[in-house]
Structures are given as C-alpha cells and as structure tokens.
N, C-alpha and C positions, 0 to 999 in steps of 0.2 A: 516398437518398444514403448512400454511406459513411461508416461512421465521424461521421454524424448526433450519434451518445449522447456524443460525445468534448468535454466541458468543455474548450475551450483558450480562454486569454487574452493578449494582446500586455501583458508588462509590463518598465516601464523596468529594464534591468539584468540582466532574464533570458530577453529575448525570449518565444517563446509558451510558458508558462506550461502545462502539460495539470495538471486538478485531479482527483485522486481523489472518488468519490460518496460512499464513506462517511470523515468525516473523527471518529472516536472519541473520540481524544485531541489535541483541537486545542495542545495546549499541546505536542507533543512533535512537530508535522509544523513542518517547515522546507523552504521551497522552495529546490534544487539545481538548479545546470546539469548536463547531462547529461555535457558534459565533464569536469565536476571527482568525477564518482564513479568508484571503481574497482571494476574486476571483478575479482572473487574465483573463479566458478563459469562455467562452461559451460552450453552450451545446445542441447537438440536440437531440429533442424527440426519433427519431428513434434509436439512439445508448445508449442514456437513456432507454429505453425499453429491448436494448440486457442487457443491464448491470444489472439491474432490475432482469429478466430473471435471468440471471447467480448469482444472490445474494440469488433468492428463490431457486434454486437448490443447491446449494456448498455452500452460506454465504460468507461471504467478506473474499478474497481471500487474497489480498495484502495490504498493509499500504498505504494508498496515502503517498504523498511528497509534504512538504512545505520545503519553505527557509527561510534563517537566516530571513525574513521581516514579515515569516505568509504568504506568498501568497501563495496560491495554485496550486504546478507544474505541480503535476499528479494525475488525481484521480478527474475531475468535475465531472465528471457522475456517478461516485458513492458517493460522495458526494450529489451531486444533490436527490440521493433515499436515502441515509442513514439520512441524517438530519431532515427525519420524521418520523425514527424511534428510534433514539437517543440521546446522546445529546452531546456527544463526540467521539473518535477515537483514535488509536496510530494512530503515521504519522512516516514517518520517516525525519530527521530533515537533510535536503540537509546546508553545508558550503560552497559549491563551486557549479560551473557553470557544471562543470566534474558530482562532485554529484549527483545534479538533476539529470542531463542525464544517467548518471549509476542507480538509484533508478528507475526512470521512463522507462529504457529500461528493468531491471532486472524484473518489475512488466508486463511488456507485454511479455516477455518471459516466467515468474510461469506460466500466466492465459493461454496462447497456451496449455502449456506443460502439464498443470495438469486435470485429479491425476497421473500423469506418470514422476513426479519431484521424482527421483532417492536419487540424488546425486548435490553436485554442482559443477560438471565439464561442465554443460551448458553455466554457466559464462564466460570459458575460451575457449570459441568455438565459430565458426558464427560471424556474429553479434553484437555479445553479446563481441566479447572478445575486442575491441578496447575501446570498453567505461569501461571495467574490469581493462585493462592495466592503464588507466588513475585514478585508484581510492582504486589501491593496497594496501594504508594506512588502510583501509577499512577492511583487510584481518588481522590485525594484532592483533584483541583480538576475534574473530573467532573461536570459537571453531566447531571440527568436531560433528554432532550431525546425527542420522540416519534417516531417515524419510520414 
C-alpha cells in the first residue's frame, strides 16, 4: 500500500493531523494547518519527487520548521506532497534565527542518518555541533529516550 509508513490522525480542529517519526524536542512541535503556514521558498519537481519517494518508503521523517511568523523554514518539499494528503502537521516552532538553523540542520542530519539514528550524540559532532552549541537552551527539558 502507499504511503503505508504515513502516521495520519483525524483530530478535532485540525482535520488529519500527519505526525513526524522522529519527535526530539517534543516541547517545541506544535500542530499547524496547512493553511495557515507561509511559504517563504520554492520547490523543484525533481527534489520534490526524492522527497515523495522517501515519504512512501519511511513516512515523514522529521517535523518541518516554521518561525515565530508561520513561514516556512524547512520542510517545502515535504510540504509541498503532504498537503494532499492532509490537513495539518507538527512543526517545530523555531524563536530565534540560531533555531531555525539548528531544527533545519538537525532534520537533514535524522533523514541521512536513518534508520541508524542511535543516540543523540550526532548533534554534538560534525556539522551538526556549531549550530547545537548555539541552541543549548534547547537541551534543557530533554529527556533521555532510547530509540
């Protein structure tokens, strides 16, 4: 079946609901309608198609990222397939400019990494750890969970 891996839920007030797998920082995802986010960025077919792809195999991976305005940080191109097949999303809800770029680096580092996301000592490695140092407030209601 298609789209089998796709968490969706009917909830009152935001219709079906689609839930990201990996949810990090549960204290910072807020469910959105699809409506009320804005687009910020563009999207191409072909990378729309990867993403696509990767939705009917695994399901949505990561929470996209809006900001304190609703725009949309990270996440067009899954946007772009999910909003025909639902009617909202968690996101995760970026406060700062640091945010964003932590949320949106953190979500292209799960989709590399997985299903081989361990642990999260990825955060603090590569890459990944200069925009982690900048967002360490982040860590503070965090609990350890196994995955």
């Amino acid at each position: 079946m298609i789209l089998d891996k796709l968490v969706r839920q009917n909830i009152p007030g935001y219709g079906k609901l689609i839930y990201p797998l990996y949810q990090l920082f549960k204290e910072r995802l807020k469910p959105i309608k699809f409506e009320h986010v804005v687009i910020v960025h563009g999207t191409t077919l072909e990378f729309r198609n990867t993403i696509k792809e990767s939705i009917n195999k695994e399901g949505l991976l990561c929470p996209m990222v809006v900001n304190k305005r609703g725009e949309l940080m990270n996440g067009n191109h899954r946007f772009k397939v999910l909003q025909t097949l639902g009617d909202a999303s968690l996101f995760y809800h970026a406060d700062t400019r640091e945010e964003e770029n932590f949320f949106s680096r953190l979500n292209v580092e799960i989709w590399k990494l997985h299903p081989n996301v361990m642990d999260h000592s990825f955060m603090f490695e590569g890459k990944m750890k200069p925009y982690t140092e900048k967002c360490m407030h982040l860590f503070q209601n965090v609990k350890r969970v196994r995955m």
